[in-house]
Structures are given as C-alpha cells and as structure tokens.
C-alpha positions as CSV (number, residue, x, y, z in Angstrom):
1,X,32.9,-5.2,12.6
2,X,31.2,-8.6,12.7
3,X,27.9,-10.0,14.4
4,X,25.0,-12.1,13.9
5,X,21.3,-11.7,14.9
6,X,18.1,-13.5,14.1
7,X,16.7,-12.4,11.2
8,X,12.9,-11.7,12.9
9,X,14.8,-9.4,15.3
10,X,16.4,-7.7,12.8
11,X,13.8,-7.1,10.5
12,X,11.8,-6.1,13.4
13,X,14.2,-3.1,14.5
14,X,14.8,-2.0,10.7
15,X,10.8,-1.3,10.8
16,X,11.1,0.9,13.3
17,X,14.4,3.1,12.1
18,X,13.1,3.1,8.6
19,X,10.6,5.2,9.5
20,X,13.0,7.6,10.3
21,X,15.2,7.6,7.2
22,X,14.8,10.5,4.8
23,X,14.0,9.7,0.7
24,X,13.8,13.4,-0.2
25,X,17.0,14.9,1.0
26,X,20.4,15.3,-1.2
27,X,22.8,14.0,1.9
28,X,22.8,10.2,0.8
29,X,23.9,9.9,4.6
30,X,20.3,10.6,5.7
31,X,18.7,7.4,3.8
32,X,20.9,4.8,5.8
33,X,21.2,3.1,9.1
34,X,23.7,4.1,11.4
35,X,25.1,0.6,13.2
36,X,27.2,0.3,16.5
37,X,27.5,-2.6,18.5
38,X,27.5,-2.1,22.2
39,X,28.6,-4.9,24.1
40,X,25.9,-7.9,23.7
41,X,23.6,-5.4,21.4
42,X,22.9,-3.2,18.3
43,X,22.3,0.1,18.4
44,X,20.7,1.4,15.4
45,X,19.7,5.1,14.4
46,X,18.2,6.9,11.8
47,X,17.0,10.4,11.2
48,X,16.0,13.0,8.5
49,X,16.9,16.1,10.9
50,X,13.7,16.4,12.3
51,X,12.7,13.2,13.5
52,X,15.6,10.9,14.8
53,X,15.3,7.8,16.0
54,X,17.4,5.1,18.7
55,X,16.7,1.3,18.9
56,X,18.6,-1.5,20.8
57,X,18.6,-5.4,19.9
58,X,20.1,-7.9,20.9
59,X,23.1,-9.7,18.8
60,X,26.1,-11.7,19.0
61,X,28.8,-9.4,18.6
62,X,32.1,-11.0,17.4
63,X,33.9,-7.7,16.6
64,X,33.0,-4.3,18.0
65,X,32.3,-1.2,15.1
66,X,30.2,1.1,13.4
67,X,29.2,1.8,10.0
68,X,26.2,3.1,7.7
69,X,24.3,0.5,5.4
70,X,21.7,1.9,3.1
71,X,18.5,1.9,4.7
72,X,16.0,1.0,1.8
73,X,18.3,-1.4,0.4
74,X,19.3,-2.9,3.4
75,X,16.0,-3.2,4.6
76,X,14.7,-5.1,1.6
77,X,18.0,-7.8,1.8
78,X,16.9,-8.7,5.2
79,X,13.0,-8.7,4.1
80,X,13.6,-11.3,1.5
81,X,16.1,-13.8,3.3
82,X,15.6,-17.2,4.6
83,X,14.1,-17.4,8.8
84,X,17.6,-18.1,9.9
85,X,20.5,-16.2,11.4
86,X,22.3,-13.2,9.6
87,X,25.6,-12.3,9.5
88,X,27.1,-9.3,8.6
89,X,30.8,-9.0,8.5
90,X,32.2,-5.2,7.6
91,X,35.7,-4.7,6.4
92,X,36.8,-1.1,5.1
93,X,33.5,-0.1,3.0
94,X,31.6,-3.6,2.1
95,X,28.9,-5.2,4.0
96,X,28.8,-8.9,3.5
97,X,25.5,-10.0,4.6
98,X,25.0,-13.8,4.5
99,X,21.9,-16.1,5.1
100,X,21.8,-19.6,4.7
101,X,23.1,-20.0,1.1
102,X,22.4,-16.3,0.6
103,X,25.0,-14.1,0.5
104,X,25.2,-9.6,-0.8
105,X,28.0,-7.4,-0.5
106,X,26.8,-3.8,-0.9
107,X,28.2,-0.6,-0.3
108,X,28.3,1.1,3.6
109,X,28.7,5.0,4.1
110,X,31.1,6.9,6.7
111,X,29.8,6.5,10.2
112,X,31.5,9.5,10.9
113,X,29.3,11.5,8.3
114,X,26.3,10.7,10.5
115,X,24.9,12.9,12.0
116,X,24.8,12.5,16.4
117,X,21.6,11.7,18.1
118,X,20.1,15.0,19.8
119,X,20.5,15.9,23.4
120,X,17.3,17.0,25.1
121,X,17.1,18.7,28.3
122,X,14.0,17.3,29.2
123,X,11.7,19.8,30.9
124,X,8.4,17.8,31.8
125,X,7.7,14.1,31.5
126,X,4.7,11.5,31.7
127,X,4.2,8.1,31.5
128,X,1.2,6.6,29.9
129,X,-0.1,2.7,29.3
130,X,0.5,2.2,25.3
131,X,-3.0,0.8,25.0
132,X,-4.2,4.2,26.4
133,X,-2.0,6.1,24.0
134,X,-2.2,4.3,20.9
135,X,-6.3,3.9,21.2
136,X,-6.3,7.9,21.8
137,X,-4.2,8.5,18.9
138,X,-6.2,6.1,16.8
139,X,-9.6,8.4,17.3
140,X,-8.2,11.9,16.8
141,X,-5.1,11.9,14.4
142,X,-6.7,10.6,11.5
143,X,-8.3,14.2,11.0
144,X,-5.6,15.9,11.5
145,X,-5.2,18.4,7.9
146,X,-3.2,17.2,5.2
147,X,-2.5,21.2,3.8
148,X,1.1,21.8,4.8
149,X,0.4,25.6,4.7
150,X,-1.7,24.9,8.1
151,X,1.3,23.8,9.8
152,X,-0.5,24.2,13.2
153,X,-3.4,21.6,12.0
154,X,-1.3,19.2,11.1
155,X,-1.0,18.4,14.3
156,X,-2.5,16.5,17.6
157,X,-3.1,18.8,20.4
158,X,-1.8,16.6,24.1
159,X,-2.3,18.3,27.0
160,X,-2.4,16.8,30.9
161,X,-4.4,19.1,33.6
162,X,-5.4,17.3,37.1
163,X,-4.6,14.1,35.8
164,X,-6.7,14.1,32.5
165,X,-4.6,13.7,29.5
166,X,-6.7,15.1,26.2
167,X,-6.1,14.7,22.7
168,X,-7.3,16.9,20.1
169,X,-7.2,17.3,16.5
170,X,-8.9,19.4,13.8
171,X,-8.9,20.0,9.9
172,X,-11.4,23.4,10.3
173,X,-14.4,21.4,9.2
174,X,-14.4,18.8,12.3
175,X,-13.0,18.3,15.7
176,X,-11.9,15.1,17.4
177,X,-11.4,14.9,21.7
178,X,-10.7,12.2,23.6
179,X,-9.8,12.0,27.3
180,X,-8.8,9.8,29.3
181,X,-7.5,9.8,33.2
182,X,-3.9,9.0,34.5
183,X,-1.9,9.7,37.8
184,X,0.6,11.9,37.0
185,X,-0.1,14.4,39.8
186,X,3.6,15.7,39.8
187,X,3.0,17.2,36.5
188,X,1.4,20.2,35.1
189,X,0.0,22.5,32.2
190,X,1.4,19.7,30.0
191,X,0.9,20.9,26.5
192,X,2.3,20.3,23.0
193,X,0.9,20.1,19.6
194,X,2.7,17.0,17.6
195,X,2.6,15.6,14.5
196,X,-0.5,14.0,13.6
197,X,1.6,11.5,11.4
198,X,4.5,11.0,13.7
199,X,2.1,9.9,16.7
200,X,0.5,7.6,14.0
201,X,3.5,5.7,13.5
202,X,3.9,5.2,16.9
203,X,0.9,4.1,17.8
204,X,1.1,1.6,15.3
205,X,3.9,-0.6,17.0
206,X,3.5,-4.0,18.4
207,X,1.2,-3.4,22.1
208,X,3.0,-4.7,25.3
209,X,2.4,-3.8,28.7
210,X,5.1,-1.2,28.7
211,X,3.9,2.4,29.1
212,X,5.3,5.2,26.6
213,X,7.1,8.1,28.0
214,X,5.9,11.6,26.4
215,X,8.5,14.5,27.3
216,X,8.9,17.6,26.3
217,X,11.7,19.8,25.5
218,X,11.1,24.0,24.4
219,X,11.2,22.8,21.0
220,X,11.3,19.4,20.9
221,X,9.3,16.2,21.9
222,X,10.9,12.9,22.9
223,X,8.8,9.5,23.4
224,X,10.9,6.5,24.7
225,X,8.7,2.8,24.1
226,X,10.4,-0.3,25.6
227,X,14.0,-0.1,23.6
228,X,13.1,2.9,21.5
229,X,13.7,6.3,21.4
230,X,11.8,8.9,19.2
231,X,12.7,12.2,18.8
232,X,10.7,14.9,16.7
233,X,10.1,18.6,16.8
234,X,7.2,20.2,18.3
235,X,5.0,22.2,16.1
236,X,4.9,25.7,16.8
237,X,2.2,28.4,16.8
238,X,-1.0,28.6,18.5
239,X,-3.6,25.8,18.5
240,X,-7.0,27.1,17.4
241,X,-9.6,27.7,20.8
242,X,-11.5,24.2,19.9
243,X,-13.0,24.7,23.3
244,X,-15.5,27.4,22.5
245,X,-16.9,25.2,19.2
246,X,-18.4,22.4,21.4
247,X,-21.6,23.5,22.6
248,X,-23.6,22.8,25.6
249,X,-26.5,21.9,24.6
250,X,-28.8,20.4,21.9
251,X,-31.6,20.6,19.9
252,X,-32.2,17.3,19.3
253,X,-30.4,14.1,20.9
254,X,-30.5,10.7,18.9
255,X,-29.0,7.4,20.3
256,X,-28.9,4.8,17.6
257,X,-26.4,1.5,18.1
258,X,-22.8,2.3,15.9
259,X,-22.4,-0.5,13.7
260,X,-26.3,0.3,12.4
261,X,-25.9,4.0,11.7
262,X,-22.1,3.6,10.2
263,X,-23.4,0.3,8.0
264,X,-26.5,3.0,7.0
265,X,-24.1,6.1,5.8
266,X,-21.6,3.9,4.0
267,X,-24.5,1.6,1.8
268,X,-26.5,5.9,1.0
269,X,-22.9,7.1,0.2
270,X,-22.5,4.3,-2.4
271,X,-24.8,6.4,-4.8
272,X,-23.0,9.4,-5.2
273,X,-18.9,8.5,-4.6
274,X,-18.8,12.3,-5.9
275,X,-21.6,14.0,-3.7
276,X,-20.8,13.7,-0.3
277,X,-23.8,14.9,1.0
278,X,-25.8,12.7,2.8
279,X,-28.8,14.1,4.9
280,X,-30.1,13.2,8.2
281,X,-33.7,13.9,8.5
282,X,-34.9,13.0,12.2
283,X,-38.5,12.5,13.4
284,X,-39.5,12.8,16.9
285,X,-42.9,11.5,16.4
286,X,-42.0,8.2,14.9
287,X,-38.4,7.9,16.4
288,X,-37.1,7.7,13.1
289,X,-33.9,9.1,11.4
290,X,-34.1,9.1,7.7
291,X,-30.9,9.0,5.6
292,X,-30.8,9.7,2.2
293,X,-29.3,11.2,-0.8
294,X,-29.5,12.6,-4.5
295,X,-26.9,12.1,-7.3
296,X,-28.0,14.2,-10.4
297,X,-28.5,11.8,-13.5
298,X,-27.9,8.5,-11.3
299,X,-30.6,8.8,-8.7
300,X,-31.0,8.9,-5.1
301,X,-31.1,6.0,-1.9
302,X,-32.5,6.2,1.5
303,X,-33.2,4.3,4.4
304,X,-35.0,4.5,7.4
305,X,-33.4,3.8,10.7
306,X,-35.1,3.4,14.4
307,X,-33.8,5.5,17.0
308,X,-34.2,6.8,20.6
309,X,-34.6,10.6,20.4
310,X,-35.3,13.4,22.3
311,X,-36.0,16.8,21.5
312,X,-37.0,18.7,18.2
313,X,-37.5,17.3,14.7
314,X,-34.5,18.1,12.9
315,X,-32.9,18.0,9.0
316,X,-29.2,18.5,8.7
317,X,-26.7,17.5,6.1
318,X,-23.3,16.1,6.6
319,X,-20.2,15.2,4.7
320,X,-20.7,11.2,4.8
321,X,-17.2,10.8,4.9
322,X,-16.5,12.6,8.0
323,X,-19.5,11.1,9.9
324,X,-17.9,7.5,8.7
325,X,-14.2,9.1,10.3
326,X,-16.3,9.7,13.4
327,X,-18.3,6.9,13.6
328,X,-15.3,4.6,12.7
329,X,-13.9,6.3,16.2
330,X,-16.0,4.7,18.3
331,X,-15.9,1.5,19.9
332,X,-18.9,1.4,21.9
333,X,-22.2,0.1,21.3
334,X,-24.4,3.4,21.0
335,X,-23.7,6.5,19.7
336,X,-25.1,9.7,20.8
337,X,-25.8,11.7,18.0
338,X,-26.8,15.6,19.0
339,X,-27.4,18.6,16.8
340,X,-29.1,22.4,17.6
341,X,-29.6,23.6,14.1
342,X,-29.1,23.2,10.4
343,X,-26.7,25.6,10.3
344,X,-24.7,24.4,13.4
345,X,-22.5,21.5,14.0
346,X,-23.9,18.5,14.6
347,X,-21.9,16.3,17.6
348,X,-21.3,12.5,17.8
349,X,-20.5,11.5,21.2
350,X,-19.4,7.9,22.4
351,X,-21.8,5.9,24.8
352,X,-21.0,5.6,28.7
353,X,-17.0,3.7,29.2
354,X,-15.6,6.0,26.4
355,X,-14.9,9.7,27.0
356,X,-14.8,11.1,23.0
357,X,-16.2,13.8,21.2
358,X,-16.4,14.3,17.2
359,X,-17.7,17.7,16.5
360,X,-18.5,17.8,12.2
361,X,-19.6,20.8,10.9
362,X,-22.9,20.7,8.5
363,X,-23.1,21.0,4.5
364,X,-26.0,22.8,2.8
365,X,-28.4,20.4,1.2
366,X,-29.9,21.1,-2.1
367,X,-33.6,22.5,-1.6
C-alpha cells in the first residue's frame, strides 16, 4: 500500500477520526486508524464501539491496501511535519511515513482485526443548514449533566413537529430550548435524545454551506456532514416533561441589553469564586436591578444597573454561574429577564430574531 496526500488534508481528516478512537479500552485495535484507499481517495475509520466514524479524502494512490496505524501516534507524526506532501509506503507491518527530509517507520495493526463500520436501516431522516445546527447545539448542550448515573441528562433532547426542530437540554437545576423552523414536511414525531458531548464535537467542525443529515435508527443515530459519516448510539429512557417547568407567565419582566447584564454578574461573582450566589434585587419604581453579593470574611460588591421593567418589585437569587451559561447563549441585543417568585424559576429569554429559552432555578439567599 502506497500513496501521498497533502499534509493540511491529512491532518485535517485525522481531527475528525481521532475523535472517534478509544484511549480507555484493552483492544489496542480500537486506538488506531483504519486506512483503505478507494480509487483516487482515502477512506479512514475509527470507532470505540459506540461511536464510529467514516471520512473520505482525496490522495494519490500509487498502490491499493489497507492497514491500521496508531491513531495518537500517527496523528502527532503528521501534526509536527513540514507543509509539504506525505508519503506513506506500507509493506507487511511498517508504515514509512516521509516528509521532506523527515522520515518514521512505526508499527501498523491487522486491518482485518478492525472492527466493520455499522449498517443502519435508517428509519427517519432530515436535513438541516450546519449553521442552524451547530448554533442550536452551541446554546443548549453546554448544560447538559456531567453525572454519568443520569444517563438520560447527559443528553440533548431533538425533536421536529410541523416543521419546528427543538433542542433541549437540562442538568435538573436549569433548562435550555431553542427552536428554530425547517421544511421537512415529509417527516414526523422526530425524536431522540443524543449525546450532549457527541453533538458538541460536531458542531465544532469547519462551517460550509452543506446541510447535516440527522437520521435515526431504533437504537442508533447517524449524522452524515459533507465527506463524513458519524455514527453513535441513541440514549435510551425517558426524557424528563421539561414542558410543564416553563411557565406562562410572570411576575416581573426586565429587559436589560446582554453584554451589560453578563459584564455586571461576572465583575459581582469576582468576590466570592466560592459563593455562587449572586442576588438580583429589582425595583419597579426606579427601573433599577440591583446585583450584589456577600463573601463571609472578604466582603461583598454590588452594582446598580438601569433597566426596562414591568410588573412587581422582585428579589431572587441565582447561581451566577448558570445565569453567565444562559446569558453567554444569547446573541441578541436584549435580554428578557422574567421571574414570578423567589422561590420559582426565574426565565431568561432571547430578544425578537432568536427563538430561546433558559429556564434556571433560584438559590436561597442568606437573610
């Protein structure tokens, strides 16, 4: 097996594969790269048994094969040679990989040892702009729980009914929603709940103006992004009813620009790195919201911010470093900031071109 290919193209589909290489597992197979030329291409495949993944480049193929290279090492060869061509000639069980005056021979594995790339009947399918996806992914997963005993909440919640497709995510203490529309009128009662962490990686590929393909297996979930296909399992279990959380209606109603009120929380939370509690104390009268907090033995910061607001005078407290997750979530100018009680979640809501929700629930404040 012989070829060449640009080293930026390379380097560029090892990125993506790596991700799905497994670092924990005792079959050594599962940390390489599977190889395969195909005519005037690559193919290259990874996988750690639950998420596999498929990429195509292009190269100049000189003598057709497969093998397995070690992914980690492999990876960090190409990393660290010149901007020039690489060639990679494979005979019996050596690589030679050779750069400009660089040259390695390391080690391959058994392409036979590795394991085939899943076949999915595909049961439902949609198509969606990657900007759309990967901004949607951007607001919600990041609060997805990190307790692997809450399998179920680990997870992003994607579901398409009359041509809205929603993502949702929780960790029990706050919810994230964003919607946005499409035209996929042929499908319905989409659902699955996917990896928060998997959708992450995924939405942090290079943009183009390809769409992703989302589809859906019974158990598994398979997302194909220009030469790229990911395949991962679908979380099972039932998502928590998120919809009966979000209430309709407030209390009090703040609008306050973004940038003002996120600058605001992170300069009070500076005080007290280990109380999180920051309080919001809103004042009809003056239009004011009032943040502030107390660290024993260090002292306590506030600051006065002018608002719009509507409704009752209001104190709540907050984790600051959830309102910052929330806040950090939206992209447009205003925030609408709405709460009922002390005791009852308090909502930030994105200003008119964004359709996202960020329900956090409240902390008690010292009296």
């Amino acid at each position: 097996m012989k070829f060449s290919i640009n080293k930026t193209e390379l380097q560029n589909a090892l990125a993506v594969v790596m991700k799905g290489t497994s670092t924990r597992s005792t079959l050594p197979i599962l940390s390489g790269i599977y190889i395969e030329t195909q005519e005037d291409s690559l193919l290259l495949q990874a996988t750690d048994l639950e998420l596999s993944i498929q990429y195509h480049t292009s190269a100049l193929i000189e003598e057709p094969g497969k093998t397995v290279l070690p992914g980690k090492l492999f990876s960090d060869i190409v990393k660290n040679m010149p901007d020039a061509a690489i060639h990679i000639d494979i005979q019996d069980d050596a690589a030679v990989i050779t750069c400009d005056t660089s040259s390695f021979s390391i080690k391959t594995l058994s392409a036979d040892d590795f394991p085939g790339f899943p076949h999915v009947d595909i049961e439902q399918e949609i198509s969606v702009p990657f900007d759309t996806f990967a901004a949607m992914v951007k607001r919600v997963a990041r609060i997805v729980s990190k307790d692997e005993s809450r399998g179920v909440l680990q997870g992003v919640l994607i579901t398409l009914k009359e041509n809205q497709l929603r993502m949702v995510a929780t960790d029990s203490y706050r919810v994230a929603v964003t919607d946005a529309e499409t035209t996929q009128s042929e499908v319905s009662d989409f659902q699955a709940v996917i990896l928060g962490s998997f959708l992450q990686e995924i939405a942090s590929l290079p943009r183009s103006e390809n769409p992703i393909s989302i589809a859906l297996s019974e158990n598994q979930i398979v997302m194909k992004y220009q030469d790229t296909v990911f395949i991962n399992r679908r979380i099972e279990g039932n998502y928590p009813n998120y919809q009966q959380l979000l209430p309709t209606s407030y209390e009090t109603r703040v609008e306050i620009p973004t940038d003002t009120l996120l600058a605001a929380v992170k300069r009070i939370s500076l005080l007290s790195p280990n109380n999180s509690r920051v309080k919001f104390d809103i004042n009809v009268d003056s239009q004011t919201l009032q943040l502030s907090t107390t660290a024993q033995d260090v002292g306590s910061a506030q600051e006065i911010l002018p608002a719009t607001i509507m409704g009752e005078d209001n104190v709540i407290g907050f984790n600051y470093t959830y309102i910052v997750d929330g806040l950090s979530s939206i992209v447009t100018n205003n925030v609408i900031f709405e709460m009922q009680a002390a005791n009852k979640p308090g909502v930030l809501k994105a200003d008119q071109g964004e359709d996202y929700l960020y329900l956090v629930m409240p902390v008690t404040l010292d009296s």
